[in-house]
C-alpha positions as CSV (number, residue, x, y, z in Angstrom):
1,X,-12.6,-18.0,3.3
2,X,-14.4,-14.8,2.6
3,X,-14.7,-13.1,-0.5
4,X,-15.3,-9.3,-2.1
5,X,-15.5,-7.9,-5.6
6,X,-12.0,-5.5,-6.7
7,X,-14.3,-2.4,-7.2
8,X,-15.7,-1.5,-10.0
9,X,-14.6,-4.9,-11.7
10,X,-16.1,-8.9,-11.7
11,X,-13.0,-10.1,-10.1
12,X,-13.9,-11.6,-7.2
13,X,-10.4,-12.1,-4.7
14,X,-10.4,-13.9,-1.2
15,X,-10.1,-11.3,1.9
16,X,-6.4,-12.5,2.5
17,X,-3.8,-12.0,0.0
18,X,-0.7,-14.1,0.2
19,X,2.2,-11.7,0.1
20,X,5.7,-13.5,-1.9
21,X,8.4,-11.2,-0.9
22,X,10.2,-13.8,1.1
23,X,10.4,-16.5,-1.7
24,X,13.6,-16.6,-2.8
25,X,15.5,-14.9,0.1
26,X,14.7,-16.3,3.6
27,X,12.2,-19.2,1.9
28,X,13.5,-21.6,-0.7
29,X,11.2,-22.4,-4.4
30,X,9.9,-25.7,-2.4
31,X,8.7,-23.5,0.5
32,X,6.8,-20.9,-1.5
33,X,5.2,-23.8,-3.4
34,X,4.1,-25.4,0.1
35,X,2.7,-21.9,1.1
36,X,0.9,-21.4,-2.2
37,X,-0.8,-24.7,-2.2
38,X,-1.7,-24.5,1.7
39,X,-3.2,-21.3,1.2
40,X,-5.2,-22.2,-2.0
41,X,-6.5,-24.8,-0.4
42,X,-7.9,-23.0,2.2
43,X,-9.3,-21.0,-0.4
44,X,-7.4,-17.9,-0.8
45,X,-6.8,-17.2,-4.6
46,X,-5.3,-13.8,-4.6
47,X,-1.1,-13.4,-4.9
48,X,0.8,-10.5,-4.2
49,X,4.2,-10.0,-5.7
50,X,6.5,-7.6,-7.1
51,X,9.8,-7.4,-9.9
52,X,11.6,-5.8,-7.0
53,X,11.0,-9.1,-4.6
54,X,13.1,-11.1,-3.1
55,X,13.4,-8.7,-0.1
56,X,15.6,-7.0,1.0
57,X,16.3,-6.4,-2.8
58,X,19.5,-7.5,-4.5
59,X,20.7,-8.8,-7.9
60,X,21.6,-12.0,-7.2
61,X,17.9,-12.4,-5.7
62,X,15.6,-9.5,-8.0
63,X,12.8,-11.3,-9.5
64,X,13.1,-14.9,-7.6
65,X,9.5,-14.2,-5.7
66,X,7.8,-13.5,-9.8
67,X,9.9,-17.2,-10.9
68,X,9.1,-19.1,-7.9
69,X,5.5,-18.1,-8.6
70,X,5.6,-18.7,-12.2
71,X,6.9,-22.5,-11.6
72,X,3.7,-23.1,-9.4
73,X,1.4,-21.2,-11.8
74,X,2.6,-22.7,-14.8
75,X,0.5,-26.1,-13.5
76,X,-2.8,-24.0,-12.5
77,X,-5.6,-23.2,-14.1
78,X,-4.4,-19.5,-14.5
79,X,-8.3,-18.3,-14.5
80,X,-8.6,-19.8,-10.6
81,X,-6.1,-17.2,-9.8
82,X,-6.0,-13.6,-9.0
83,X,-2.4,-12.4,-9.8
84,X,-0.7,-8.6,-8.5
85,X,2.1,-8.1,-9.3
86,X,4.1,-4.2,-9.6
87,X,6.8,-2.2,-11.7
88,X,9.2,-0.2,-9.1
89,X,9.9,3.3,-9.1
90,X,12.8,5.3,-9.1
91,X,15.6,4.5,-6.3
92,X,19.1,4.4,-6.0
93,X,19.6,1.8,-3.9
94,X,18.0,-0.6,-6.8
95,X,21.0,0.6,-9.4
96,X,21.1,-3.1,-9.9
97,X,17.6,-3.0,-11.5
98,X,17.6,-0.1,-13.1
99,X,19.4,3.5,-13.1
100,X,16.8,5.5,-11.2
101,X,14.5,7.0,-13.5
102,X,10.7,8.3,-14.0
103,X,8.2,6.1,-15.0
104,X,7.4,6.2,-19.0
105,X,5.9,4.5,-21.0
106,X,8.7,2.4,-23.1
107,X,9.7,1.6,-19.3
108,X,6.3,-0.1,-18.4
109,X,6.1,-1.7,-21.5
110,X,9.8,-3.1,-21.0
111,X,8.9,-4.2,-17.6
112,X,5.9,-5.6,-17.7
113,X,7.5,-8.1,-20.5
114,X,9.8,-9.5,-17.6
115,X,7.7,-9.5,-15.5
116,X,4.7,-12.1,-17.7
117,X,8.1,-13.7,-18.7
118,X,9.3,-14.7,-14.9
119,X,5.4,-15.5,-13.4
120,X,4.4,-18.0,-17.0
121,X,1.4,-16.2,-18.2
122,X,0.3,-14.1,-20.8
123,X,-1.2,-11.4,-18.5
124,X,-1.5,-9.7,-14.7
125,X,-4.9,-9.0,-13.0
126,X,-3.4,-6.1,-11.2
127,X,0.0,-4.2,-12.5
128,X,1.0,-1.4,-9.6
129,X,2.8,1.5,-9.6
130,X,5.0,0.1,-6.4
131,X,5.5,3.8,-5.6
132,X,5.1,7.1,-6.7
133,X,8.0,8.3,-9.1
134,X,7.5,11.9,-7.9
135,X,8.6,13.4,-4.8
136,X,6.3,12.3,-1.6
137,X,5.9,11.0,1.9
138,X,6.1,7.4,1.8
139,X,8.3,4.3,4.1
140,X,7.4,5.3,7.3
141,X,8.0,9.1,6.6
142,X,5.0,11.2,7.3
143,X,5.9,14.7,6.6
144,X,5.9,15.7,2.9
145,X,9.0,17.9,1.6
146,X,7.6,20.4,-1.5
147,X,10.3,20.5,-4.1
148,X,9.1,23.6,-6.1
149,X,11.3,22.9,-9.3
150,X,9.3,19.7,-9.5
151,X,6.5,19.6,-12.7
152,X,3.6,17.6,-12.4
153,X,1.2,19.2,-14.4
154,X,0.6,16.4,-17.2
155,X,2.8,13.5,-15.7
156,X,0.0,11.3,-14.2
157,X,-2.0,12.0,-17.5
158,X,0.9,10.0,-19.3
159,X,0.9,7.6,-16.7
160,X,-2.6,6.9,-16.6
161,X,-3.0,6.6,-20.6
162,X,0.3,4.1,-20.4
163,X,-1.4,1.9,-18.2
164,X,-4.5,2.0,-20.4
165,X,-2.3,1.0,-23.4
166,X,-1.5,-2.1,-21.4
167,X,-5.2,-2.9,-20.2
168,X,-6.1,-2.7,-24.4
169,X,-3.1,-5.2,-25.4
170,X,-4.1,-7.2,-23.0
171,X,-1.3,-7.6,-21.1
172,X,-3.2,-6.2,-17.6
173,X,-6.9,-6.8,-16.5
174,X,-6.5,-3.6,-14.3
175,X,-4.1,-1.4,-12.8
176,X,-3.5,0.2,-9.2
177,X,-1.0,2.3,-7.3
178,X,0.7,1.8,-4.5
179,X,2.3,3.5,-1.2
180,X,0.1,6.8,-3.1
181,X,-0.9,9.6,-1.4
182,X,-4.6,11.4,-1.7
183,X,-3.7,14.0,-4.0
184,X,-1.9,11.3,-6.5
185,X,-4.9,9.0,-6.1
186,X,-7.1,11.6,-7.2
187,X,-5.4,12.6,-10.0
188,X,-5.3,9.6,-11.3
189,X,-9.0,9.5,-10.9
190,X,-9.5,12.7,-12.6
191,X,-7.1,12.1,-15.3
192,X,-8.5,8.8,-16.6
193,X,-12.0,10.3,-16.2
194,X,-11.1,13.0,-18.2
195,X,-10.1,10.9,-21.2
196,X,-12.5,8.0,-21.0
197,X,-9.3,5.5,-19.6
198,X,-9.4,2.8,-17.7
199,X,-8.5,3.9,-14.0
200,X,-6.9,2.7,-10.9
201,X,-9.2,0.1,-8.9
202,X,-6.7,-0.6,-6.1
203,X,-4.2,1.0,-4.0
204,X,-1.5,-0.9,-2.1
205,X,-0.6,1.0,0.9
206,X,0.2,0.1,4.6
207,X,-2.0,-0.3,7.3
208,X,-2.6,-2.2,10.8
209,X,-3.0,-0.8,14.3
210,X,0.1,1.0,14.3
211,X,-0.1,2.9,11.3
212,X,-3.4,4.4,10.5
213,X,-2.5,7.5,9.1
214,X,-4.2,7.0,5.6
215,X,-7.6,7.4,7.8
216,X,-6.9,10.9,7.9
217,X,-7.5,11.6,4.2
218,X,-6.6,8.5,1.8
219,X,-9.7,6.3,3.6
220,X,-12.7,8.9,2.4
221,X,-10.7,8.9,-1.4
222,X,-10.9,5.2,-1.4
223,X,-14.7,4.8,0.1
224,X,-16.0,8.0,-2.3
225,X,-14.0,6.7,-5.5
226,X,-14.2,2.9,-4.8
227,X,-10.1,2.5,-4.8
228,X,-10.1,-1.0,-2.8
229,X,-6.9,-1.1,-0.2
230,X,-4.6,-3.9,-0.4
231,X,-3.1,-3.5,3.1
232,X,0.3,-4.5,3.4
233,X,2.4,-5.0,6.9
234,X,-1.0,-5.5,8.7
235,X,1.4,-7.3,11.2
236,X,3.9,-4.3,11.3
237,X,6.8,-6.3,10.2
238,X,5.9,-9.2,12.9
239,X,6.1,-6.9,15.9
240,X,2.2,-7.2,16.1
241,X,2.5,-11.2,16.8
242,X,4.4,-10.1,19.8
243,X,7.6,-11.9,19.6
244,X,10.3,-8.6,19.6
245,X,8.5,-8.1,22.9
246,X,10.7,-7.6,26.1
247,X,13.7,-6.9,23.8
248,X,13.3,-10.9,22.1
249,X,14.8,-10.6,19.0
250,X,14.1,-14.5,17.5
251,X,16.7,-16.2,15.3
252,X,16.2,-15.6,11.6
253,X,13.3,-13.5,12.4
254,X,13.3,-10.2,10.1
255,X,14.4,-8.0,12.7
256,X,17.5,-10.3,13.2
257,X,18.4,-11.2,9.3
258,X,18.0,-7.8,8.4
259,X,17.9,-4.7,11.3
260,X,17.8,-2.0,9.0
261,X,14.0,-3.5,8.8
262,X,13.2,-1.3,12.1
263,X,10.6,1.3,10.9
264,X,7.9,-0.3,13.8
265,X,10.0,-1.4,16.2
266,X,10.5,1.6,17.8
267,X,9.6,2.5,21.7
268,X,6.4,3.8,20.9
269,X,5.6,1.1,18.8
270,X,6.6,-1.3,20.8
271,X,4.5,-0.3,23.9
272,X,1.4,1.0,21.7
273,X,1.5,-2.9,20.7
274,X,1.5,-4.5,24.3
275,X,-1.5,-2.2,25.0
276,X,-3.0,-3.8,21.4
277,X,-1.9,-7.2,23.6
278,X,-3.8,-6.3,26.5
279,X,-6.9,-6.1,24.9
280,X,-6.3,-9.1,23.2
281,X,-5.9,-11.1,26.0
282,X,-9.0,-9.3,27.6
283,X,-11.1,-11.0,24.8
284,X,-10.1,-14.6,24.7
285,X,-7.8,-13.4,21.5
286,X,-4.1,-13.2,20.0
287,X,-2.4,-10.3,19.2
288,X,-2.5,-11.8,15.5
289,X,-6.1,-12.6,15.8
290,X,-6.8,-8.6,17.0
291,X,-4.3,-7.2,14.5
292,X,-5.6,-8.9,11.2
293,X,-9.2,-9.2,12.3
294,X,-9.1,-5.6,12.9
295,X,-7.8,-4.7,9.4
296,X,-10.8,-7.2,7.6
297,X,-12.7,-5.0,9.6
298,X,-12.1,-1.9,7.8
299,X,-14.6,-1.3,5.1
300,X,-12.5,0.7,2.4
301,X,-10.1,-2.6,3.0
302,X,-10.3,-5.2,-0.6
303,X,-7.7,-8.0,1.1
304,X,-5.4,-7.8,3.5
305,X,-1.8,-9.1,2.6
306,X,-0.8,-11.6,4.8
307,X,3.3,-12.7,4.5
308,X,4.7,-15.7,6.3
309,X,8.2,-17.7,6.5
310,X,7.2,-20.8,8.1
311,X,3.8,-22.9,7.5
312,X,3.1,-22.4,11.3
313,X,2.5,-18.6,10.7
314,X,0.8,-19.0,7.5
315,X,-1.9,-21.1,9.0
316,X,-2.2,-18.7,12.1
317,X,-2.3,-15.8,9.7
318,X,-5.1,-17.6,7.7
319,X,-7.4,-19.0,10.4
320,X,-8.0,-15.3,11.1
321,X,-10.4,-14.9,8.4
322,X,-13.1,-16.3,10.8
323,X,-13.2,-13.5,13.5
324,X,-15.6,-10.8,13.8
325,X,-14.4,-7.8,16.4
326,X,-17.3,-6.8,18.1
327,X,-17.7,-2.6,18.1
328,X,-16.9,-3.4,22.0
329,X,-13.6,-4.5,21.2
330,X,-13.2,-2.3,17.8
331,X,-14.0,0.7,20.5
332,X,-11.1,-0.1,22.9
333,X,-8.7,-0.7,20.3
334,X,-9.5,3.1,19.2
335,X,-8.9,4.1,22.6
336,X,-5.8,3.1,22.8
337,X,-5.1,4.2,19.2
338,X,-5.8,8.2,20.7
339,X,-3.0,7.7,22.7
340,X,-0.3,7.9,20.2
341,X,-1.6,7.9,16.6
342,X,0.9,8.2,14.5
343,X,3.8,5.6,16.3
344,X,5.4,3.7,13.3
345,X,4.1,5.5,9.8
């Protein structure tokens, strides 16, 4: 396994992430216990997970991902693991969690309680912001919408001195955002500058070879201001392993449980990726191999989250970790990038 520093702190977290929000939906408690202990053995000691998960979100399943976690952890040594986990923002189609409403402080505070209550453990290393609470681009929309009657002069300031509280009580090592933009980032920057606060040190957004729009602006924030990225879909929902290909649709694969799940299977996606395959093949390599070895690549990138239902994908998704791209093969894959940039944001 390789390993890098979340900036600006001593916690050291293993290139690959393992991502939870299957647990407790399409995998069973036993089955996220098998991938936990596989992947720790293997060496990666970082977990992604989220109040919101199981997904897609429901009652009957909110929160499984966080328990099936916290059975496992409860027989760890919690320092030998680096925990994520996130509070969600406003949406109405999670009335079931919450009424949709802005982030605030009594909120957090609520939140983060069930969430330490359903992983076992008195604190997080990371606690995100799983998305802005403020109108913006984000899920595979990329053009923004200004809503002029919206204020947001001293929001971020409350937010940032919120998440601070937490950081002092104890109940957080660090905090980060998630599916931000540049402008948000950076006032998040500025604001806990400003009043000597502790400040973001990650950002979970996504990224892989078919959506690499947060080069255009987010990447020089997050180089300049040391914001490491925790990538997330670096497969593009599984259509960069190459099995929706030729119109496949696999039993029990995402696509089929739940097709609402479409934002990269489109046409341009779809044929951008058999290009990605192409030069894959060219080199000896997977289309996995290229797609997550491309990511590690990235130098603003902290880990990349890796998500797998079956033990067969996890270990594919893992061994990855041991190849290098050479700039031949990082050059072609750009080339086909310029052919249609912005395919499945």
């Amino acid at each position: 396994m390789k390993y890098t520093n979340i900036p600006n702190t001593d916690i050291k977290v293993s290139k690959i992430c393992l991502g939870s929000m299957t647990w407790g939906e399409q995998n069973t408690e036993a089955e996220g216990h098998e991938q936990l202990a596989y992947a720790f053995e293997q060496g990666v000691n970082f977990i992604d997970t989220a109040e919101m998960y199981s997904v897609p979100g429901r009652k009957e399943t909110q929160g499984n991902s966080e328990r099936i976690i916290g059975t496992w952890l409860k027989e760890k040594k919690r320092e030998n693991v680096v925990l994520a986990s996130k509070i969600a923002g406003p949406n109405p189609g999670l009335s079931y969690l919450r009424e949709p409403q802005p982030f605030t402080k009594s909120l957090i505070v609520e939140t983060i309680e069930n969430n330490l209550k359903r992983l076992q453990t008195d604190y997080i290393d990371v606690y995100q912001l799983h998305w802005p609470d403020r109108n913006v681009n984000m899920f595979g929309n990329l053009m923004y919408s200004h809503n002029t009657e919206e204020i947001w002069e001293d929001k971020i300031g409350e937010l940032v001195a919120a998440m601070d509280a937490l950081v002092k009580a104890g109940k957080i090592r660090h905090y980060g955002l998630s599916n931000e933009t540049p402008w948000g980032t950076m006032r998040h920057i500025n604001e806990a500058e400003k009043k000597e606060l502790s400040r973001c040190k990650t950002i979970q957004n996504p990224f892989s070879l078919l959506c690499r729009h947060l080069e255009v602006g987010l990447s020089e924030v997050m180089l300049r201001e040391k914001v490491g990225l925790l990538a997330y879909s670096p497969l593009g929902f599984g259509v960069l392993s190459g099995k929706y290909f030729d119109g496949k649709l696999p039993k029990n694969s995402r696509l089929d449980l739940f097709p609402n799940y479409n934002r990269y299977s489109n046409s341009e996606a779809m044929s951008l990726a058999k290009k990605y395959d192409d030069v894959a093949k060219k080199h000896g390599l997977t289309l996995v191999e290229l797609a997550l070895a491309f990511v590690d690549a990235q130098p603003f990138v902290t880990s990349n989250i890796i998500g797998a239902t079956t033990m067969s994908q996890l270990k594919q998704n893992i061994d990855t970790i041991n190849i290098t791209l050479s700039d031949e093969i990082l050059k072609e894959i750009d080339e086909v990038h310029k052919t249609q940039p912005f395919p499945a944001p």
